[in-house]
ROVOMI-396839 format. One record per residue (C-alpha): x, y, z; residue in one letter; residue number from 0. Coordinates in pm, 1 decimal. Each point is the difference from the previous one (the first is absolute). Layout:
+----------+----------+----------+--------+-----+
|        u |        v |        w | residu | num |
+----------+----------+----------+--------+-----+
|        X |        Y |        Z |      a | NUM |
...
+----------+----------+----------+--------+-----+
***
This chain:
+----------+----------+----------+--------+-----+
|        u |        v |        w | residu | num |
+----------+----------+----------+--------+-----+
|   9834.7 |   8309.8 |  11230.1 |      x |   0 |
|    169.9 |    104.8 |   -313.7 |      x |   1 |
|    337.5 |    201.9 |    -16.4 |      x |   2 |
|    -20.3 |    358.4 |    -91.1 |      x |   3 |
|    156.6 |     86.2 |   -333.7 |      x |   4 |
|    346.4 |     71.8 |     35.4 |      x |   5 |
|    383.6 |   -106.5 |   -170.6 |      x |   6 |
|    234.8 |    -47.0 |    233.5 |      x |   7 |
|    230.0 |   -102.6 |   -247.9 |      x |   8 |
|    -12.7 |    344.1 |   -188.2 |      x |   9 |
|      1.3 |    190.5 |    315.7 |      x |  10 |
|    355.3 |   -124.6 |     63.1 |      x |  11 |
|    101.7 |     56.8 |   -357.8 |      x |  12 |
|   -112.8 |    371.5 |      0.1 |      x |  13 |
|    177.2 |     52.0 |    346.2 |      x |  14 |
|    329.2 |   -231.6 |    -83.8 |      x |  15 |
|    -33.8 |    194.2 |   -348.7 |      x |  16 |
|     72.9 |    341.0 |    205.9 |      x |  17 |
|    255.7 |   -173.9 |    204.7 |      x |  18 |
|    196.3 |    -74.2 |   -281.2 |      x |  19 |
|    -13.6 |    304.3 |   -239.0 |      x |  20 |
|    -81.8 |    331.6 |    266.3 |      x |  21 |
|   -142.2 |    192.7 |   -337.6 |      x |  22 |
|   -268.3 |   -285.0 |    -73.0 |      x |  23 |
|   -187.5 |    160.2 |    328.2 |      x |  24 |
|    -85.3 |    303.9 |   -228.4 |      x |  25 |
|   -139.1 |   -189.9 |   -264.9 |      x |  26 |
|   -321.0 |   -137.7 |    274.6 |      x |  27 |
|    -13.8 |    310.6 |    250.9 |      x |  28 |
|   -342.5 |    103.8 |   -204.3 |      x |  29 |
|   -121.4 |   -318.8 |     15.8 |      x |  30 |
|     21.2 |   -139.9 |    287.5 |      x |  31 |
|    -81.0 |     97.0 |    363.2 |      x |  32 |
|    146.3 |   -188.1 |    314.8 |      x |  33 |
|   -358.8 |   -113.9 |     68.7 |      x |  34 |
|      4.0 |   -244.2 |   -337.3 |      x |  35 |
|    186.5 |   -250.6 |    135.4 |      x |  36 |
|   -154.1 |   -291.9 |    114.3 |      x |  37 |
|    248.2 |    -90.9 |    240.5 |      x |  38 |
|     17.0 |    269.4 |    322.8 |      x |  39 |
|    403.1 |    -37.6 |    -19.7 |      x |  40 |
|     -0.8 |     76.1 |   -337.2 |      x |  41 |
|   -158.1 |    297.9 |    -20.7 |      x |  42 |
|    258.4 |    114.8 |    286.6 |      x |  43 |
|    270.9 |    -65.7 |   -194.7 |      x |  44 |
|   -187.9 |    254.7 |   -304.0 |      x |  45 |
|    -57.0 |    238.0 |    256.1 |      x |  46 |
|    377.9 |     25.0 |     95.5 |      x |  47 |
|    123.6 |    -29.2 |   -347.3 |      x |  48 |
|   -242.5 |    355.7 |   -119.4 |      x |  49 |
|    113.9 |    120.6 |    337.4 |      x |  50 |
|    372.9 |    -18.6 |   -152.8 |      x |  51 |
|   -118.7 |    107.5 |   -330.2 |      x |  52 |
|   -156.4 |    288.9 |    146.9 |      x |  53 |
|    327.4 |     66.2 |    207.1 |      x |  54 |
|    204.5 |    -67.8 |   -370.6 |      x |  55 |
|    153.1 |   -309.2 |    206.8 |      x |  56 |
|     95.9 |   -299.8 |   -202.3 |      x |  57 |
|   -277.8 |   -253.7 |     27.7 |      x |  58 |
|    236.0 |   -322.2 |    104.6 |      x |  59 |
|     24.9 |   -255.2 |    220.6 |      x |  60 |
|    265.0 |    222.6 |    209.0 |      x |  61 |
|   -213.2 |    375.3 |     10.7 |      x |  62 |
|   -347.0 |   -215.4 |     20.1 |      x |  63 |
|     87.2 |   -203.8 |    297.1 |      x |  64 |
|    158.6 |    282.9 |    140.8 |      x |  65 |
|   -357.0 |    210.3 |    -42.1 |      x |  66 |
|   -138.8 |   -265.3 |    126.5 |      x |  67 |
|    187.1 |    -46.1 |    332.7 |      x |  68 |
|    -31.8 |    396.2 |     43.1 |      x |  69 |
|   -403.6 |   -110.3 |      9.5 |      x |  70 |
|     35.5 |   -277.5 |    235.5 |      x |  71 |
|   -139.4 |   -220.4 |   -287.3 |      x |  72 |
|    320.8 |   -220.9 |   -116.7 |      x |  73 |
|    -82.1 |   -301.2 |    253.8 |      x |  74 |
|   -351.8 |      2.3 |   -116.2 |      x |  75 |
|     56.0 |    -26.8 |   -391.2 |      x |  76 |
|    265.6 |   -300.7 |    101.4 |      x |  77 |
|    289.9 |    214.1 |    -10.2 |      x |  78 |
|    344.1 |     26.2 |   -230.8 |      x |  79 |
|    -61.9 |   -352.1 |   -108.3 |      x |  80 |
|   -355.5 |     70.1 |   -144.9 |      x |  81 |
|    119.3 |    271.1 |   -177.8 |      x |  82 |
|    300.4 |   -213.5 |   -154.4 |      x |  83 |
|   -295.3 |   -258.6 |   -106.1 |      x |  84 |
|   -183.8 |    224.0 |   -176.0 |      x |  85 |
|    274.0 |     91.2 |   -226.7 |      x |  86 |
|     80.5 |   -391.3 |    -43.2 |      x |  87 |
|   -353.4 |    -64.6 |   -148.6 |      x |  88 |
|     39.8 |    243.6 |   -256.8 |      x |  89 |
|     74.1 |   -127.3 |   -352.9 |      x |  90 |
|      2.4 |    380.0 |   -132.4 |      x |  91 |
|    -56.9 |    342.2 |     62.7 |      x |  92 |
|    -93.0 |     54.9 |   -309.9 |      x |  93 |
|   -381.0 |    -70.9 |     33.5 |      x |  94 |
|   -134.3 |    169.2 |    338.0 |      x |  95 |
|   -220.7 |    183.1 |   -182.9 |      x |  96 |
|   -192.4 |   -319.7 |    -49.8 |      x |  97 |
|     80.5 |   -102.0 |    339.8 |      x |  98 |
|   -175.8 |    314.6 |     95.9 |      x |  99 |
|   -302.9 |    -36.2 |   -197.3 |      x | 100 |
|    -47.0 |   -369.5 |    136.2 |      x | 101 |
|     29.2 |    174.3 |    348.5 |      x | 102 |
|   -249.1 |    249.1 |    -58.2 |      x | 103 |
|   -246.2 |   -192.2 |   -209.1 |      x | 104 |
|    -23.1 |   -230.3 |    293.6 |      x | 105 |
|    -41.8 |    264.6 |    276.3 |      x | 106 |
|   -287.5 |    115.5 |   -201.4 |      x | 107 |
|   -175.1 |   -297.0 |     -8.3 |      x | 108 |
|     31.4 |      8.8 |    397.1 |      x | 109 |
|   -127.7 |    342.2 |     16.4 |      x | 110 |
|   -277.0 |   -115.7 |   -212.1 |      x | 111 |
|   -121.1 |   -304.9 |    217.4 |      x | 112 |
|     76.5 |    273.1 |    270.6 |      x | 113 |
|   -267.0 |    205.8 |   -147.8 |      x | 114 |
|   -190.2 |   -257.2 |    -66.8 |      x | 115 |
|    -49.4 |   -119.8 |    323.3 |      x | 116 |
|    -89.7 |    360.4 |    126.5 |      x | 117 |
|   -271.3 |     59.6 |   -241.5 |      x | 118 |
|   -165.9 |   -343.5 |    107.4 |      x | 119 |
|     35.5 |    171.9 |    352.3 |      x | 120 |
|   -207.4 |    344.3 |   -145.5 |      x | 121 |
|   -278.0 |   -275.3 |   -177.9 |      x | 122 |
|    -67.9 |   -154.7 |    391.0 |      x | 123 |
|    -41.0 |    356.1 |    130.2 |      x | 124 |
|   -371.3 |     80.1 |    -51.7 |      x | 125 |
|     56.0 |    337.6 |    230.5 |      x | 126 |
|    132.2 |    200.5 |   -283.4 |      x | 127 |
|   -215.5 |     54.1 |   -337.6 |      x | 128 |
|     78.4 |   -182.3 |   -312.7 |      x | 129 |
|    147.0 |    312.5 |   -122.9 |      x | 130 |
|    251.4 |     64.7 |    233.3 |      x | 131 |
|     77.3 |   -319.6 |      8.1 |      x | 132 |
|     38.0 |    -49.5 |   -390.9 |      x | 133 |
|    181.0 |    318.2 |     72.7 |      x | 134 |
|    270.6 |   -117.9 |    212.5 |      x | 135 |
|     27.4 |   -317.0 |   -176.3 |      x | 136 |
|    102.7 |    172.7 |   -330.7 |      x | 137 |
|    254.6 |    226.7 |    214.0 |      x | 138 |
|    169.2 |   -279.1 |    143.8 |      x | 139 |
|     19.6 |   -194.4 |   -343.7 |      x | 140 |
|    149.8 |    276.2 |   -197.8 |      x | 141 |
|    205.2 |    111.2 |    299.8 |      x | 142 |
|    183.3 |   -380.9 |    -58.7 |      x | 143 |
|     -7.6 |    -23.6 |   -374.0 |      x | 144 |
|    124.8 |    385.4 |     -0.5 |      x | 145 |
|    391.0 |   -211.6 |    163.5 |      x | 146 |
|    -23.4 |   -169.6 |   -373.0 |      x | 147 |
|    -47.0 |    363.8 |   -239.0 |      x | 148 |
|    191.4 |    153.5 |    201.1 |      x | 149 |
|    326.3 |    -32.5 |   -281.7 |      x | 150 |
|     36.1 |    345.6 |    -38.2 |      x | 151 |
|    109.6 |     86.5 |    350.1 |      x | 152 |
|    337.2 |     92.2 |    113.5 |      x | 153 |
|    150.9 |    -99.3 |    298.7 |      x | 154 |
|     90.2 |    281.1 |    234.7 |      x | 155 |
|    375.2 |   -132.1 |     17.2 |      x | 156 |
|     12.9 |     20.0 |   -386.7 |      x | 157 |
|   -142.3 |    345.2 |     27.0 |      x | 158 |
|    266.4 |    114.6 |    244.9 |      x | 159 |
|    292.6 |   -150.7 |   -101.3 |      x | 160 |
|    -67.7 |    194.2 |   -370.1 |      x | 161 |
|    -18.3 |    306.2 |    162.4 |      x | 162 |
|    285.8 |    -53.1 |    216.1 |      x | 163 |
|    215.1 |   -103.7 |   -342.9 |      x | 164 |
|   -148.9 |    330.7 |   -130.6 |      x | 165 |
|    141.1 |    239.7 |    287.4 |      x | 166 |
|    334.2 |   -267.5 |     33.6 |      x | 167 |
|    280.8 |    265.3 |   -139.2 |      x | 168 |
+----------+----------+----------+--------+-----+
***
């Protein structure tokens, strides 16, 4: 059976990217979601890091692994020393906005085999009409291609923080 699409590679860059320069985080918050990642630890780690954004925490090693031990998740993601090697594979910070993209491109490929898979599922069910079928079938496919146009969006932590630096006297 064949891999799904993933990059583990540029999974650790985008996280080691935010490990190393805590204002990269803002530059992916409307791009990517904790459910991207490929690897379950890995989208743990995301998940703390906007949980310190949100808090205006620094996102390093330090104020992420302490997030993380607060959730009873540092063991689980390999601990301190994971952390550390994420930051060691990093050649820059520079690009995680193409780290990013690689992420997300590759989670929507597996939410389109996803998709896939469940509209082969509404094709073997002759109970339903063709039309509610066809009907569901086109939800579900622009429900996952809608993750892709979805550019314009602003992440809820982006939206708070600016009004926070709005009221900040």
């Amino acid at each position: 059976m064949q891999e799904l699409p993933n990059n583990i590679e540029a999974e650790k860059a985008t996280l080691g990217s935010i490990l190393m320069r805590a204002d990269a985080i803002h530059e992916v918050l409307d791009m990517l979601q904790p459910e991207m990642f490929y690897m379950e630890r890995h989208g743990v780690i995301y998940r703390a890091m906007t949980m310190c954004a949100a808090q205006r925490i620094p996102c390093d090693t330090r104020m992420v692994s302490n997030q993380l031990r607060k959730s009873g998740e540092l063991d689980s993601i390999g601990g301190v020393p994971y952390l550390s090697d994420l930051t060691d594979s990093v050649p820059t910070s520079q690009r995680i906005a193409y780290y990013a993209g690689i992420v997300r491109e590759t989670a929507g490929y597996r939410a389109l085999i996803a998709v896939g898979g469940k509209i082969a599922a509404l094709g073997f069910n002759e109970g339903e009409s063709l039309e509610t079928a066809q009907a569901k079938a086109e939800k579900l496919l622009l429900d996952a291609t809608s993750m892709a146009e979805s550019d314009d969006l602003t992440h809820i932590s982006t939206v708070i923080n600016s009004l926070y630096d709005d009221f900040d006297p």
